[in-house]
PyMOL Python script that loads the backbone (N, CA, C, O; Angstrom):
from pymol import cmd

cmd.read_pdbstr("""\
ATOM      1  N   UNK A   1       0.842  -1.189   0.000  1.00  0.00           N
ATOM      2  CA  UNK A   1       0.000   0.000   0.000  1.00  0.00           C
ATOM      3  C   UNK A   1       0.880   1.242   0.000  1.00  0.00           C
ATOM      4  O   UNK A   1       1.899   1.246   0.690  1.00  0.00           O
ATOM      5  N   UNK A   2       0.563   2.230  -0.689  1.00  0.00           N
ATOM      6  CA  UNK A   2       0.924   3.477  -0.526  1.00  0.00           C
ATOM      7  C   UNK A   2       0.975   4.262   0.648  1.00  0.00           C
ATOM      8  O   UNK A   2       0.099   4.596   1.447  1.00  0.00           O
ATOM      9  N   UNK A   3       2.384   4.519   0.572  1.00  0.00           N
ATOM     10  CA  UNK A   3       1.784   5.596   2.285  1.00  0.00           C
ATOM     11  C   UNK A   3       2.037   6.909   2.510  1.00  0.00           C
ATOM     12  O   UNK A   3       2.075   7.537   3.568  1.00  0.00           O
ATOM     13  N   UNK A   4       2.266   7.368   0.989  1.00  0.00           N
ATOM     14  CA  UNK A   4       2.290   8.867   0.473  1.00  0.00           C
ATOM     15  C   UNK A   4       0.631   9.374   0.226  1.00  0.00           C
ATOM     16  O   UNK A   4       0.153   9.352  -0.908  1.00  0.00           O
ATOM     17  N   UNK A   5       0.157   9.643   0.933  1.00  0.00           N
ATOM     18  CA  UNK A   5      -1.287   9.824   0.986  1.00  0.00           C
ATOM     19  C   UNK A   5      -1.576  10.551  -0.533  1.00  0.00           C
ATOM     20  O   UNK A   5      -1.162  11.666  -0.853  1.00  0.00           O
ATOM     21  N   UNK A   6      -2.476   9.540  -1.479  1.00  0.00           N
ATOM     22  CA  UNK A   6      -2.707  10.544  -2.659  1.00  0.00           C
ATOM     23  C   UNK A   6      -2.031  10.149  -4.018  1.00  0.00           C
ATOM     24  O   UNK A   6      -2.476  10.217  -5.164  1.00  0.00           O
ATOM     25  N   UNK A   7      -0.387   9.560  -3.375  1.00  0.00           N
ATOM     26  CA  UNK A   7       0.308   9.667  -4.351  1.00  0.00           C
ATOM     27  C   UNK A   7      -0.015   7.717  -4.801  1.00  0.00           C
ATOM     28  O   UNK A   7      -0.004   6.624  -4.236  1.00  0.00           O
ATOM     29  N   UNK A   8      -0.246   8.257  -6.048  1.00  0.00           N
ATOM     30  CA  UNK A   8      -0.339   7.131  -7.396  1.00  0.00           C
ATOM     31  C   UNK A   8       0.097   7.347  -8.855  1.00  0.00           C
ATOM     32  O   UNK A   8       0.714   8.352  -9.210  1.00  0.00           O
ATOM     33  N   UNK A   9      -0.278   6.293  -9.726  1.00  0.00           N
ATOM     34  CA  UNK A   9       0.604   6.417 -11.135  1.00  0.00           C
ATOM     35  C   UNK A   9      -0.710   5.862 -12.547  1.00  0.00           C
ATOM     36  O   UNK A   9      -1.620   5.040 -12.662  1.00  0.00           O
ATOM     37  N   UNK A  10      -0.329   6.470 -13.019  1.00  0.00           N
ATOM     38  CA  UNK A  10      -0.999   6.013 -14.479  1.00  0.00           C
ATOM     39  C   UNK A  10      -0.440   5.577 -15.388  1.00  0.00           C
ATOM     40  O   UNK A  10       0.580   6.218 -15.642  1.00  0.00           O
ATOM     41  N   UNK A  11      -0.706   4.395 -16.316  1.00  0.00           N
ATOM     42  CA  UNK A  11       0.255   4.266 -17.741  1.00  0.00           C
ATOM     43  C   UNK A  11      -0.631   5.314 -18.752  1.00  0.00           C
ATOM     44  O   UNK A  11      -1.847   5.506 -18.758  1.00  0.00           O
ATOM     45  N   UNK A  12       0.271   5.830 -19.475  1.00  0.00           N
ATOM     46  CA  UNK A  12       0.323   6.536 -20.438  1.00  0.00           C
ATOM     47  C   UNK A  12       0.616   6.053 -21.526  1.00  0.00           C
ATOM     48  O   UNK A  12       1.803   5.768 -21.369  1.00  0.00           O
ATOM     49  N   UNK A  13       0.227   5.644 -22.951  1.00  0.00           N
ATOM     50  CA  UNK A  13      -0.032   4.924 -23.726  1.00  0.00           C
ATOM     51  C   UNK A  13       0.381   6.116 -24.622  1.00  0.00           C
ATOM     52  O   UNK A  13      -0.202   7.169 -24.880  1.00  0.00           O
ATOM     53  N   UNK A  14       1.938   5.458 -25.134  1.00  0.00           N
ATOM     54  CA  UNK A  14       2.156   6.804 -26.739  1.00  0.00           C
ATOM     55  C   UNK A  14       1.070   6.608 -27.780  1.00  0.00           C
ATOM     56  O   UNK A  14       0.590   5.574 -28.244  1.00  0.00           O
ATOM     57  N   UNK A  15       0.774   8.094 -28.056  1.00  0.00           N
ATOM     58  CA  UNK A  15      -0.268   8.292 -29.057  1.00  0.00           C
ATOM     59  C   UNK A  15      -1.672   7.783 -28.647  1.00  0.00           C
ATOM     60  O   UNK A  15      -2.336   7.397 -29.609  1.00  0.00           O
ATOM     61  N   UNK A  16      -2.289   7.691 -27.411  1.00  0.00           N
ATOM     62  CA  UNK A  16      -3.119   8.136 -26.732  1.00  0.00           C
ATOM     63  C   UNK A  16      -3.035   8.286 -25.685  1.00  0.00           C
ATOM     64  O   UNK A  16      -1.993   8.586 -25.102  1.00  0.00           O
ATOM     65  N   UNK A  17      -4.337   8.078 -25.082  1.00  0.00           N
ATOM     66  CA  UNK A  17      -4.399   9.205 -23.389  1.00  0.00           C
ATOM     67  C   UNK A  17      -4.023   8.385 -22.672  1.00  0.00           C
ATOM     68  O   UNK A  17      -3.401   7.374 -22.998  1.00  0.00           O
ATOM     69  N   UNK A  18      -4.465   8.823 -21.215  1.00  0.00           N
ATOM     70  CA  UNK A  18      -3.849   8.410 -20.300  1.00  0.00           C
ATOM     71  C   UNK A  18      -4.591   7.401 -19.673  1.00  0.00           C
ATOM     72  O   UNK A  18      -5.809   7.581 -19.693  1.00  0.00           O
ATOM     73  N   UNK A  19      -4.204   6.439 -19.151  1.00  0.00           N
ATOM     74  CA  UNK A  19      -5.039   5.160 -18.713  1.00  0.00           C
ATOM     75  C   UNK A  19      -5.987   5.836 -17.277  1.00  0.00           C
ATOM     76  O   UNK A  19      -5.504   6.572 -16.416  1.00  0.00           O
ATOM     77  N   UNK A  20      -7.195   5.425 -17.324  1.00  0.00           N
ATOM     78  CA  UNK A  20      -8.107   5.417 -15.917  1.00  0.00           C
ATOM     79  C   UNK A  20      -7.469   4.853 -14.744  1.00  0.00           C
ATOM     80  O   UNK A  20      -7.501   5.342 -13.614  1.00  0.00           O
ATOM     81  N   UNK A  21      -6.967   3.933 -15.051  1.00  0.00           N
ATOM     82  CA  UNK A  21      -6.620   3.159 -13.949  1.00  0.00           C
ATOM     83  C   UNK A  21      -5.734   3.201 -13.193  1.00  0.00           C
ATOM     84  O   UNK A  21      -4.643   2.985 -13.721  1.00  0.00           O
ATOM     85  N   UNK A  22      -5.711   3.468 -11.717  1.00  0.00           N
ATOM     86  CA  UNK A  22      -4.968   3.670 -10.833  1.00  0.00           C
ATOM     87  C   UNK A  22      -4.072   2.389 -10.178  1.00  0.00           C
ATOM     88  O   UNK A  22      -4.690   1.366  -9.883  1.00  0.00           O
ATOM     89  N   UNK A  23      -2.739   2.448  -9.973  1.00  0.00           N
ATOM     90  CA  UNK A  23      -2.058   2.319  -9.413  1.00  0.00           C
ATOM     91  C   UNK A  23      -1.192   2.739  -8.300  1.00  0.00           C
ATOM     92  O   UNK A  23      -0.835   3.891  -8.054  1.00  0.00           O
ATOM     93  N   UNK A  24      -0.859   1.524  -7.573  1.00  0.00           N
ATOM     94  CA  UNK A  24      -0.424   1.532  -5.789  1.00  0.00           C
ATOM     95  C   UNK A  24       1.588   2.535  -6.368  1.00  0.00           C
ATOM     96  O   UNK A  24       2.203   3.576  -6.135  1.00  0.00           O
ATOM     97  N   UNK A  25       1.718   1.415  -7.067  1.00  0.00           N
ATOM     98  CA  UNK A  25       3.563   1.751  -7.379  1.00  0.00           C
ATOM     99  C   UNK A  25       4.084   1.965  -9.075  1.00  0.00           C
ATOM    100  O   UNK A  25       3.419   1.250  -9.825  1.00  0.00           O
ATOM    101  N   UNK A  26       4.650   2.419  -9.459  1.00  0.00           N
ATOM    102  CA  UNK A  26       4.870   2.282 -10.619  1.00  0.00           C
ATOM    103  C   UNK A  26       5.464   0.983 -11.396  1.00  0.00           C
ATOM    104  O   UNK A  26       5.465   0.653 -12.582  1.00  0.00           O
ATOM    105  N   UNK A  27       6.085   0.256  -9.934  1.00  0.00           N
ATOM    106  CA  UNK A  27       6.073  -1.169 -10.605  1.00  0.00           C
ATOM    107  C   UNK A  27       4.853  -2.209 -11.233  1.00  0.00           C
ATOM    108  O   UNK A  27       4.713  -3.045 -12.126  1.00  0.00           O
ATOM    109  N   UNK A  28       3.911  -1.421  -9.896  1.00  0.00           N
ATOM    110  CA  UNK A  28       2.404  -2.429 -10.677  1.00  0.00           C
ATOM    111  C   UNK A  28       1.986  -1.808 -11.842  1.00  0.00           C
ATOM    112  O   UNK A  28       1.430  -2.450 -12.733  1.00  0.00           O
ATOM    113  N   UNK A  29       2.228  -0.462 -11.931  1.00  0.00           N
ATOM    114  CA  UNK A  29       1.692   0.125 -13.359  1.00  0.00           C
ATOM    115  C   UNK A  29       2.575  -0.579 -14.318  1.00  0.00           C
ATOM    116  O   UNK A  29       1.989  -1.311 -15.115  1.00  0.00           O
ATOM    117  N   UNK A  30       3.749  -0.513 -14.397  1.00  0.00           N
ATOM    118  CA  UNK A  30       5.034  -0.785 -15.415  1.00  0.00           C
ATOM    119  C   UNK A  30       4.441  -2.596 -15.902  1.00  0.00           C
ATOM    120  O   UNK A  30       4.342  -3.100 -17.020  1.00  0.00           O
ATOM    121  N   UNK A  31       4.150  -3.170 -14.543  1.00  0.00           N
ATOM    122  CA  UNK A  31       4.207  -4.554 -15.163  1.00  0.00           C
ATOM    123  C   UNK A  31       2.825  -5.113 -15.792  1.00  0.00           C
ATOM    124  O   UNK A  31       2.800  -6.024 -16.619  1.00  0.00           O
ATOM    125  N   UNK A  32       1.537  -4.369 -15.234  1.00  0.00           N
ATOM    126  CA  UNK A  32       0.480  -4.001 -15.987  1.00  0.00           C
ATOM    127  C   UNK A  32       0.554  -3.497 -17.372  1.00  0.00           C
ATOM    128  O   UNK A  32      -0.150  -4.008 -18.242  1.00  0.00           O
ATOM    129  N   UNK A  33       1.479  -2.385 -17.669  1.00  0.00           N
ATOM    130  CA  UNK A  33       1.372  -2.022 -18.670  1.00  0.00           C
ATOM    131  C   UNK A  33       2.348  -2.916 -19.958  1.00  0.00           C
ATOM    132  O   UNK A  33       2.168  -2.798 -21.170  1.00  0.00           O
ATOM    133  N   UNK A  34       3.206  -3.649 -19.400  1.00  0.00           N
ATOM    134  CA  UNK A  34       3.691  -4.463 -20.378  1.00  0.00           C
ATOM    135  C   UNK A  34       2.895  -5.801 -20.820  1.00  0.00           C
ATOM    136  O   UNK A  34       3.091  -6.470 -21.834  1.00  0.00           O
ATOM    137  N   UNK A  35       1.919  -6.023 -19.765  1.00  0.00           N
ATOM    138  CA  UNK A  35       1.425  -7.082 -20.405  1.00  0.00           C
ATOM    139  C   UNK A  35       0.478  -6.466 -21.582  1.00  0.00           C
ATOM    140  O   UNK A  35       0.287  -7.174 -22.571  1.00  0.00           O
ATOM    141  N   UNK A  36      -0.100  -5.220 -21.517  1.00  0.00           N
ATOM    142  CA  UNK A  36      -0.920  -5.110 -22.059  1.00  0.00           C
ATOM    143  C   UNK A  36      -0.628  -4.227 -23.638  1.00  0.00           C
ATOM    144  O   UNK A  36      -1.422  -3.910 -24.524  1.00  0.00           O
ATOM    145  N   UNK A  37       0.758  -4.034 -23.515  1.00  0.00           N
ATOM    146  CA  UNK A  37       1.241  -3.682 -24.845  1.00  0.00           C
ATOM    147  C   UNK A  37       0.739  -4.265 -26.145  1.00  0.00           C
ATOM    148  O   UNK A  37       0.068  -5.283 -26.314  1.00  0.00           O
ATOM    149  N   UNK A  38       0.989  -3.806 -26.613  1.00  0.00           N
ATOM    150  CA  UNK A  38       0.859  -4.294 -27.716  1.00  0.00           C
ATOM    151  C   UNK A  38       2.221  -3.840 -28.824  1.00  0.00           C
ATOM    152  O   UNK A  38       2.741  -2.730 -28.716  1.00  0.00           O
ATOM    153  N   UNK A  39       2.696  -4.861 -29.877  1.00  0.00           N
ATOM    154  CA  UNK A  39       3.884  -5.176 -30.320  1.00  0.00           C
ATOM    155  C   UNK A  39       4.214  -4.049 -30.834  1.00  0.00           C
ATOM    156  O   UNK A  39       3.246  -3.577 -31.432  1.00  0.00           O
ATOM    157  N   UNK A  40       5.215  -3.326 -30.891  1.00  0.00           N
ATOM    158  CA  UNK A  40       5.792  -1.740 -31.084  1.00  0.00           C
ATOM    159  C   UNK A  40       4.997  -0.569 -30.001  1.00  0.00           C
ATOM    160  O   UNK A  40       5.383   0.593 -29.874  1.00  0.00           O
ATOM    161  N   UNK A  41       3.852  -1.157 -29.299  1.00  0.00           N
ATOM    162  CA  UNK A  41       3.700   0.077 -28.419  1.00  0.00           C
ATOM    163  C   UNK A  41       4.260   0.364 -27.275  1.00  0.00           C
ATOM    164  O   UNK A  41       4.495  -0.583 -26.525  1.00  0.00           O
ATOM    165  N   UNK A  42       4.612   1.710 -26.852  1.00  0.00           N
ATOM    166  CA  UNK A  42       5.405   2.161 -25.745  1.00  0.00           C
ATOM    167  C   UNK A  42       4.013   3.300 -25.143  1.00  0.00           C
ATOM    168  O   UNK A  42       2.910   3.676 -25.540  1.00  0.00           O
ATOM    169  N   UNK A  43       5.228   3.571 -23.572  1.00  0.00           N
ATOM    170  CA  UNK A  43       3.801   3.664 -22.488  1.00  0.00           C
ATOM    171  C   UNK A  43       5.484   4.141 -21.431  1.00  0.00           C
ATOM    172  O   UNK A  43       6.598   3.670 -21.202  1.00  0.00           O
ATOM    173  N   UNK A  44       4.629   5.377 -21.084  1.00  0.00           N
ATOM    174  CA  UNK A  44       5.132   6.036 -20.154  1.00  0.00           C
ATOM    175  C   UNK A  44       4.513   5.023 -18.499  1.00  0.00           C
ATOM    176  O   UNK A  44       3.633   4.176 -18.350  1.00  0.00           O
ATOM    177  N   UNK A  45       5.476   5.652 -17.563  1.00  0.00           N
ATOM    178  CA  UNK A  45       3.963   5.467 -15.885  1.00  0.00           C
ATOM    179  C   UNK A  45       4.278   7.203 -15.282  1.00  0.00           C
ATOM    180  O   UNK A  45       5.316   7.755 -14.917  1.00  0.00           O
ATOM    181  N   UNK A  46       3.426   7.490 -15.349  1.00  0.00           N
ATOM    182  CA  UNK A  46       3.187   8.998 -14.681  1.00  0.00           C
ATOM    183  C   UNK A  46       3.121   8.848 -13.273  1.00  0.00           C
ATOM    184  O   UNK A  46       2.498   7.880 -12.838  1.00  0.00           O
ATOM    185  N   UNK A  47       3.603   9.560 -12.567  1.00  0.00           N
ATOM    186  CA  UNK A  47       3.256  10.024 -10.471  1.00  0.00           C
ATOM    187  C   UNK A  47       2.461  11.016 -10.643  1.00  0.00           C
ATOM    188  O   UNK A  47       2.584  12.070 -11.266  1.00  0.00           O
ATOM    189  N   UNK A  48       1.385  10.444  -9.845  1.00  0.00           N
ATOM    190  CA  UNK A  48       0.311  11.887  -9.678  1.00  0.00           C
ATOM    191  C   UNK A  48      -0.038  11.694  -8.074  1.00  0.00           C
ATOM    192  O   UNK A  48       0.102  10.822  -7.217  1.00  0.00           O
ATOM    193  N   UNK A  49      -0.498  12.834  -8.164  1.00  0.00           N
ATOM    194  CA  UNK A  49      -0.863  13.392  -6.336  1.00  0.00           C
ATOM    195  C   UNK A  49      -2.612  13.404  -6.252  1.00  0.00           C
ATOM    196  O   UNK A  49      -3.252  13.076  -7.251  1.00  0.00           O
ATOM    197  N   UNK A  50      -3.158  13.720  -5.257  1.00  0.00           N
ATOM    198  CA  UNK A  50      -4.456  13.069  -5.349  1.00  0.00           C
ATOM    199  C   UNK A  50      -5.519  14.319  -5.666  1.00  0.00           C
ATOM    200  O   UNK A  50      -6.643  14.443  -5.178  1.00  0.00           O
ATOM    201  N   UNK A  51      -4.947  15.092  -6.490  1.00  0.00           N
ATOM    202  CA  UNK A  51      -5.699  15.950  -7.682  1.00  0.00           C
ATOM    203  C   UNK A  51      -5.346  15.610  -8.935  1.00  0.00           C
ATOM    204  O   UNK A  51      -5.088  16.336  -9.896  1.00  0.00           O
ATOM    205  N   UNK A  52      -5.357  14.586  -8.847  1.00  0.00           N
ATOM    206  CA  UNK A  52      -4.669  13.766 -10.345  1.00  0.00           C
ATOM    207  C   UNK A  52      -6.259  14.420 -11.165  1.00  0.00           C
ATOM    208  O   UNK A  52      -7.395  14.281 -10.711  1.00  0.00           O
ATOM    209  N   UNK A  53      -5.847  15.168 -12.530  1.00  0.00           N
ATOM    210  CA  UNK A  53      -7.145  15.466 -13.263  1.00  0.00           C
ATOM    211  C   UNK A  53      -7.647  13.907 -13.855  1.00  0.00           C
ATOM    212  O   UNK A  53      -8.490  13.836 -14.749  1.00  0.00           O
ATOM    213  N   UNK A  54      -7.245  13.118 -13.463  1.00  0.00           N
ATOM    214  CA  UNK A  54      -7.841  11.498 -14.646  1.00  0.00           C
ATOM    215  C   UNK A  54      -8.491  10.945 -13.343  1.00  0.00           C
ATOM    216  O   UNK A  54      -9.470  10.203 -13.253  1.00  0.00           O
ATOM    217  N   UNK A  55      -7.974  11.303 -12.678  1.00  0.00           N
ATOM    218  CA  UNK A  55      -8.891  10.572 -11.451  1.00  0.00           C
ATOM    219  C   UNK A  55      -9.840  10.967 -11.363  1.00  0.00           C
ATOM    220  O   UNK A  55     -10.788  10.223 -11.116  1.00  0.00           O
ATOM    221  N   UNK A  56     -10.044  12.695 -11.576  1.00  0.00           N
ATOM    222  CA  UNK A  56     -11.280  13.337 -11.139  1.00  0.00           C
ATOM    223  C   UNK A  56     -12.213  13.209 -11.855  1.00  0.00           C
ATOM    224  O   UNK A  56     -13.345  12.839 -11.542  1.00  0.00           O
ATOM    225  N   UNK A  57     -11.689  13.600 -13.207  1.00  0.00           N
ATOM    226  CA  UNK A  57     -12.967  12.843 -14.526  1.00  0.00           C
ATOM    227  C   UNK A  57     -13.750  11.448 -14.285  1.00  0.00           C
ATOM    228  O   UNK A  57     -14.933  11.106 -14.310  1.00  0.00           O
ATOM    229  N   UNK A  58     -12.505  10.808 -14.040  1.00  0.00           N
ATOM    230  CA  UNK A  58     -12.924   9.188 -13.784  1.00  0.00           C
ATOM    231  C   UNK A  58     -14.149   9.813 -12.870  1.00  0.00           C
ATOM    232  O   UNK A  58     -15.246   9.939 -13.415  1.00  0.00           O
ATOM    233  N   UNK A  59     -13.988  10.197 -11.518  1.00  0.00           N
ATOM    234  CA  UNK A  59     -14.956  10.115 -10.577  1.00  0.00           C
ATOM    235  C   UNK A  59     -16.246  10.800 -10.531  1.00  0.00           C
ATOM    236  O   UNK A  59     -17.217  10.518  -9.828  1.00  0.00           O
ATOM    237  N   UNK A  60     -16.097  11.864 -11.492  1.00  0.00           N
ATOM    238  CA  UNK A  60     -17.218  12.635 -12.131  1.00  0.00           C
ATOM    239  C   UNK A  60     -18.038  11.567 -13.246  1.00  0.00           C
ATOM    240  O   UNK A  60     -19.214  11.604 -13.607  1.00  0.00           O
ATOM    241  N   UNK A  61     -17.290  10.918 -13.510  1.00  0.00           N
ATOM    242  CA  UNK A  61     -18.269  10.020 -14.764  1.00  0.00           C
ATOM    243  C   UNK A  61     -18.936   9.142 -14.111  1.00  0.00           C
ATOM    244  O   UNK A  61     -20.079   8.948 -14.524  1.00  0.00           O
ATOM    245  N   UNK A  62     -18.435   8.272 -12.814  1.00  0.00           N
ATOM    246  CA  UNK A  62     -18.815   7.347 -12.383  1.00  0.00           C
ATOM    247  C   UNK A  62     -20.211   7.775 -11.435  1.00  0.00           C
ATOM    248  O   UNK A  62     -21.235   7.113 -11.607  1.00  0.00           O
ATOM    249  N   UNK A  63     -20.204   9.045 -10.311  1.00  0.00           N
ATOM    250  CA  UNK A  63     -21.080   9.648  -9.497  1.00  0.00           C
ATOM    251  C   UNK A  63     -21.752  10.082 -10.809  1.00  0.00           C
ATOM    252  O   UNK A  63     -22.771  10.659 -10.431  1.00  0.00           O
ATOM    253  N   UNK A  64     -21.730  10.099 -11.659  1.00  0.00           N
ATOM    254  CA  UNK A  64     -22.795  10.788 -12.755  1.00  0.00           C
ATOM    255  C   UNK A  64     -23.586   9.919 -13.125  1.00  0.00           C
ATOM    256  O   UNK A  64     -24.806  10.077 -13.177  1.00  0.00           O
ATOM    257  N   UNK A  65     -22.874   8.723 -13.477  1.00  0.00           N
ATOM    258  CA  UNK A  65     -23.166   7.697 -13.698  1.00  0.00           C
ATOM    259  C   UNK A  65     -24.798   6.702 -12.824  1.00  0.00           C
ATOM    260  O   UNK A  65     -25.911   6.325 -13.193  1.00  0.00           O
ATOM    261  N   UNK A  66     -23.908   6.671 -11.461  1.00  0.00           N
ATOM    262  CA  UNK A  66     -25.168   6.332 -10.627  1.00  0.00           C
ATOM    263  C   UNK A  66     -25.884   7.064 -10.625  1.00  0.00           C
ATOM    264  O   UNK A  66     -26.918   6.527 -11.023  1.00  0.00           O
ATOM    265  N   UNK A  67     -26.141   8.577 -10.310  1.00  0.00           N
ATOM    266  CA  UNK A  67     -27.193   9.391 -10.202  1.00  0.00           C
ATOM    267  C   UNK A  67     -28.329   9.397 -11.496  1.00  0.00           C
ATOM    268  O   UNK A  67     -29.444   9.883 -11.682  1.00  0.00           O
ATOM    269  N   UNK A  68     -27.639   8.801 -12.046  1.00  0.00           N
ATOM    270  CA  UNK A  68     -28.571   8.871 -13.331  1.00  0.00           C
ATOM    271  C   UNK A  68     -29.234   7.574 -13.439  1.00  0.00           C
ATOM    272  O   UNK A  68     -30.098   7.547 -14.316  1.00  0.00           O
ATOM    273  N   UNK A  69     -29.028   6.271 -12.650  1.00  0.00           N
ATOM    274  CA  UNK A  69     -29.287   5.192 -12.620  1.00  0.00           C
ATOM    275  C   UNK A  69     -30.406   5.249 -11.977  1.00  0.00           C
ATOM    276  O   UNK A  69     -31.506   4.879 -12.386  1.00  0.00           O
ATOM    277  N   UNK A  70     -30.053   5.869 -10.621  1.00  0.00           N
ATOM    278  CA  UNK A  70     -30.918   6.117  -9.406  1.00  0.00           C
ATOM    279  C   UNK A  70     -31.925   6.680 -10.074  1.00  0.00           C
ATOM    280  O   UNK A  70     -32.888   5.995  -9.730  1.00  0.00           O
ATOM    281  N   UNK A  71     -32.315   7.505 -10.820  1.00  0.00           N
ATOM    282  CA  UNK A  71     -33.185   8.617 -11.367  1.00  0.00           C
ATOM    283  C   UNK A  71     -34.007   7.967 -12.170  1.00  0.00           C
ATOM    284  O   UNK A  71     -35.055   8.575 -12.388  1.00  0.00           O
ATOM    285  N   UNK A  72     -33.875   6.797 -12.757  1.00  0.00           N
ATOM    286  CA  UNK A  72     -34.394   6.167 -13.314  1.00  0.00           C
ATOM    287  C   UNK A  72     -35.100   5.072 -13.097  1.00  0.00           C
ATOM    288  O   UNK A  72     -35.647   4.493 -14.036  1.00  0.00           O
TER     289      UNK A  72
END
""", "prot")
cmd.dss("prot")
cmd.show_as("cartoon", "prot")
cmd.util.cbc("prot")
cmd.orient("prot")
């Protein structure tokens, strides 16, 4: 577990965005992201702090998400 309160990592995928998915270390991102390569693709792992903007979208889509479930 992380014990930098906040602090996590994203793979970054050359020539598109940035992955949703959060990671504990950049080793779990790094070894996540190699499995999921694909043959000539490369992939950064970013450190973000817990105003990460991909997180926040993420969490805006998801609370949007239910409320709109609920509503229905």
């Amino acid at each position: 577990m992380n014990r930098n309160k906040g602090l996590h990592y994203h793979i970054h995928w050359t020539r598109k965005t940035l992955d949703w998915e959060r990671f504990d270390t950049s080793a779990d991102a790094e070894a996540s992201a190699r499995k999921l390569a694909l043959p000539g693709e490369t992939f950064t792992v970013e450190e973000h702090s817990e105003s990460c903007p991909q997180c926040m979208k993420f969490m805006k889509m998801v609370s949007g998400r239910d409320s709109n479930e609920a509503s229905t």
